[in-house]
NUDRENTOR-979646 format. One line per field, with one value per residue: residue number from 1; x, y, z of N, C-alpha, C, O in turn; residue in three letters. Coordinates in nm, 2 decimals, always signed. Layout:
BEGIN
num <- c(NUM_...)
n_xx <- c(X_...)
n_yy <- c(Y_...)
n_zz <- c(Z_...)
ca_xx <- c(X_...)
ca_yy <- c(Y_...)
ca_zz <- c(Z_...)
c_xx <- c(X_...)
c_yy <- c(Y_...)
c_zz <- c(Z_...)
o_xx <- c(X_...)
o_yy <- c(Y_...)
o_zz <- c(Z_...)
residuo <- c(Ala_...)
REM end
This chain:
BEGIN
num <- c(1_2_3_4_5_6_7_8_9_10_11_12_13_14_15_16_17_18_19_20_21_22_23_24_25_26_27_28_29_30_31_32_33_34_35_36_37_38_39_40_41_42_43_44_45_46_47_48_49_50_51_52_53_54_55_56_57_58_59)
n_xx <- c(-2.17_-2.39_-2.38_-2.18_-2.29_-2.50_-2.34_-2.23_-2.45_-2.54_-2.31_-2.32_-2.54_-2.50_-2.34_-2.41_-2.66_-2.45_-2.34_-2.56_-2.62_-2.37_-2.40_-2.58_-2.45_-2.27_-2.40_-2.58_-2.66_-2.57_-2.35_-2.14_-1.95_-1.73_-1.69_-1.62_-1.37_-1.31_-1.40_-1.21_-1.02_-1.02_-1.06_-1.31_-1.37_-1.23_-1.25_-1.17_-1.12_-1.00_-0.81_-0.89_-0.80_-0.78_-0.85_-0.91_-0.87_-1.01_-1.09)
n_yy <- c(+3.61_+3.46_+3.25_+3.08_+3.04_+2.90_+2.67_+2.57_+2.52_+2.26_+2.09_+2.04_+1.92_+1.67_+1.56_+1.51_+1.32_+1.09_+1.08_+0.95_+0.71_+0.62_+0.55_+0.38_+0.13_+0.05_+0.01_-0.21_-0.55_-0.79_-0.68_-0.59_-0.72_-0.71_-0.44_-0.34_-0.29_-0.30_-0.53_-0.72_-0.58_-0.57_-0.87_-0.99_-1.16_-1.45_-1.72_-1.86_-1.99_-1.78_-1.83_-1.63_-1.41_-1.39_-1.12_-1.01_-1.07_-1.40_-1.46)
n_zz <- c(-1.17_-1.06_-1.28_-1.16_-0.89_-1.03_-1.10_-0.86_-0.72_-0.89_-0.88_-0.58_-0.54_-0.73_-0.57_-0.37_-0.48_-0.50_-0.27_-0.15_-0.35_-0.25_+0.01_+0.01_-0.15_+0.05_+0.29_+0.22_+0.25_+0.10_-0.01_+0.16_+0.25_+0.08_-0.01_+0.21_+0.41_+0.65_+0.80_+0.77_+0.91_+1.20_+1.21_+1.24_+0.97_+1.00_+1.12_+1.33_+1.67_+1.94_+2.27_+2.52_+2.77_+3.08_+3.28_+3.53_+3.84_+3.99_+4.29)
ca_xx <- c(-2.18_-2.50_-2.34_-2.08_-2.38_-2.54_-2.28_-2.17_-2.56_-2.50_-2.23_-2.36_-2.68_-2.44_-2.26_-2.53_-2.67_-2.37_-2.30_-2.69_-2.59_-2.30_-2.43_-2.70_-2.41_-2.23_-2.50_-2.61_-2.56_-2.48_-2.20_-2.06_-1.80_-1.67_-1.65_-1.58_-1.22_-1.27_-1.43_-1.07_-0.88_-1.12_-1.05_-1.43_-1.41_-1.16_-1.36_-1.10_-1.19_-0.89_-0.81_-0.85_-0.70_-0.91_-0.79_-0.94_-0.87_-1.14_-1.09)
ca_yy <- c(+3.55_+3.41_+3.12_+3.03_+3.00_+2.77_+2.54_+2.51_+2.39_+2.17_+1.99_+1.98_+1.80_+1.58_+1.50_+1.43_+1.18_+1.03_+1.02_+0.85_+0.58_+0.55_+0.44_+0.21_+0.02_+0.06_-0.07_-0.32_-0.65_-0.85_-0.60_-0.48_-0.75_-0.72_-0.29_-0.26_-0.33_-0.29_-0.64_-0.78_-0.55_-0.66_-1.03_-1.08_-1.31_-1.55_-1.82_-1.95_-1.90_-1.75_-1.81_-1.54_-1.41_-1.35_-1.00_-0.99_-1.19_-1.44_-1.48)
ca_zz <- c(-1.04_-1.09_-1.34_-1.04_-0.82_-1.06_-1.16_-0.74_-0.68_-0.92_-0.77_-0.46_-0.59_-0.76_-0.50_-0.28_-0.50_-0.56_-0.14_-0.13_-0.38_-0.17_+0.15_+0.00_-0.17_+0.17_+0.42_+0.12_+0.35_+0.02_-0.09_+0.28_+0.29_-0.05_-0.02_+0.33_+0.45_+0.81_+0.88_+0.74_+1.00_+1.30_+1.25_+1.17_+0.88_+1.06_+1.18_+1.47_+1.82_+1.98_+2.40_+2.60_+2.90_+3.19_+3.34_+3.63_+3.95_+4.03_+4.43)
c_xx <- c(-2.29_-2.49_-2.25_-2.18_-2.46_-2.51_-2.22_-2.31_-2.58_-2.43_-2.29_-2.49_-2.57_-2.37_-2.30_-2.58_-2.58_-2.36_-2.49_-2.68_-2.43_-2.30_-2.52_-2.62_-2.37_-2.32_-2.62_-2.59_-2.51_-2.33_-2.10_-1.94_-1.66_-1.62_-1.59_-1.49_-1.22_-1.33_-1.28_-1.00_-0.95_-1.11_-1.22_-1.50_-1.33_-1.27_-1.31_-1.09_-1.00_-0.87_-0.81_-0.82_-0.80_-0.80_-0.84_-0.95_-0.99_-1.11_-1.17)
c_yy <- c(+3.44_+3.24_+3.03_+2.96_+2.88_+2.64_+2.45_+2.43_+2.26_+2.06_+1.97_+1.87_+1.66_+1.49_+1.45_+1.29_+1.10_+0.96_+0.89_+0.72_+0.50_+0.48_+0.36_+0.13_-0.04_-0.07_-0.18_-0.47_-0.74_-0.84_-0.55_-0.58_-0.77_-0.57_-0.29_-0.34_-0.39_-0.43_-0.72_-0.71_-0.56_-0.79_-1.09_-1.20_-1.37_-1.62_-1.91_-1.89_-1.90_-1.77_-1.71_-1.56_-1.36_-1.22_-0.96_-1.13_-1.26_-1.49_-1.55)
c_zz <- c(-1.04_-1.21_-1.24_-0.93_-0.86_-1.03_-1.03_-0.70_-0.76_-0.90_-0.70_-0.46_-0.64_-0.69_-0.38_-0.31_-0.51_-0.37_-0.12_-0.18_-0.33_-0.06_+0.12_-0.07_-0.04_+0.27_+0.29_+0.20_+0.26_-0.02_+0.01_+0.27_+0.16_-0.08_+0.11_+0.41_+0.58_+0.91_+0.88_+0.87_+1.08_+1.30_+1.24_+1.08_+0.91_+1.16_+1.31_+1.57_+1.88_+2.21_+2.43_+2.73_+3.00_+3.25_+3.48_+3.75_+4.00_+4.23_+4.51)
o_xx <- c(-2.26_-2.57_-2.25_-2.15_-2.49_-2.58_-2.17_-2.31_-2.62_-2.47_-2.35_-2.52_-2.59_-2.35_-2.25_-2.57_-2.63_-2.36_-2.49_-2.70_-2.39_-2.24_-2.54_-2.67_-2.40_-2.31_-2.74_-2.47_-2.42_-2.23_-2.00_-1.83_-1.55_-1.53_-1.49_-1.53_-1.17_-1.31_-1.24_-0.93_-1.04_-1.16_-1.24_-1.60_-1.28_-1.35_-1.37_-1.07_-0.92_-0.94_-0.71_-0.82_-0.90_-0.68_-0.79_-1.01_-1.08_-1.15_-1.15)
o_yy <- c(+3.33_+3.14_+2.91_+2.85_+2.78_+2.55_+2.34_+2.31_+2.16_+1.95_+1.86_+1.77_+1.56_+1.37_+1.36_+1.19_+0.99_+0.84_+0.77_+0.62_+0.39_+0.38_+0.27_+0.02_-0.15_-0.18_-0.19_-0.51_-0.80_-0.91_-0.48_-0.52_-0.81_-0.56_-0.22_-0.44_-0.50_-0.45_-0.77_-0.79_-0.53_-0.84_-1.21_-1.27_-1.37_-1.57_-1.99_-1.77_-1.99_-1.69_-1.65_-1.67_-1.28_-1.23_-0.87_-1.24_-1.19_-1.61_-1.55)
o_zz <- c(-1.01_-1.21_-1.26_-0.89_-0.79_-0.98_-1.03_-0.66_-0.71_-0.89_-0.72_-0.40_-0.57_-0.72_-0.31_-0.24_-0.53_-0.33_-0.07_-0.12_-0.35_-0.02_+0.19_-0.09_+0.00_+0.31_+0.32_+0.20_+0.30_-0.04_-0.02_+0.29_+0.17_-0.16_+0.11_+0.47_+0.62_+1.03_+0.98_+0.94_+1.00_+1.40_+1.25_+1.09_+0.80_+1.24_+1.37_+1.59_+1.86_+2.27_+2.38_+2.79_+2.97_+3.26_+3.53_+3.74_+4.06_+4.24_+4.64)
residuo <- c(Unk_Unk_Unk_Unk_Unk_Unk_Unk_Unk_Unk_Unk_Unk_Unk_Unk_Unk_Unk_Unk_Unk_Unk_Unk_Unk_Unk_Unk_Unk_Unk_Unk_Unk_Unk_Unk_Unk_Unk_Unk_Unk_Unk_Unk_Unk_Unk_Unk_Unk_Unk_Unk_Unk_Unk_Unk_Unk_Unk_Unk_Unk_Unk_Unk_Unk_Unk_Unk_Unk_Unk_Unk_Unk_Unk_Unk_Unk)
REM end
């Protein structure tokens, strides 16, 4: 039991560091738009101003 206990704190160390050098590539501001998808599906890097619609009645 005692080798099972080891080899799981192992992982978990491992996997920690691994999650730490994941958010500092992540929140990296060089590297965010080149890893991180979600500016593409937000319309972020599109540089054309779009009209909007006014939704509320101006009276």
């Amino acid at each position: 039991m005692k080798t099972v206990e080891r080899m799981l704190w192992k992982l978990a160390i491992i996997q920690f560091i691994f999650l730490l050098i994941a958010q500092f590539v992540i929140s990296h501001s060089s590297l965010a738009p080149y890893i991180v998808k979600v500016v593409h599906y937000e319309g972020v890097m599109k540089n054309s101003v779009l009209k909007t619609i006014e939704t509320f009645d101006q009276r």
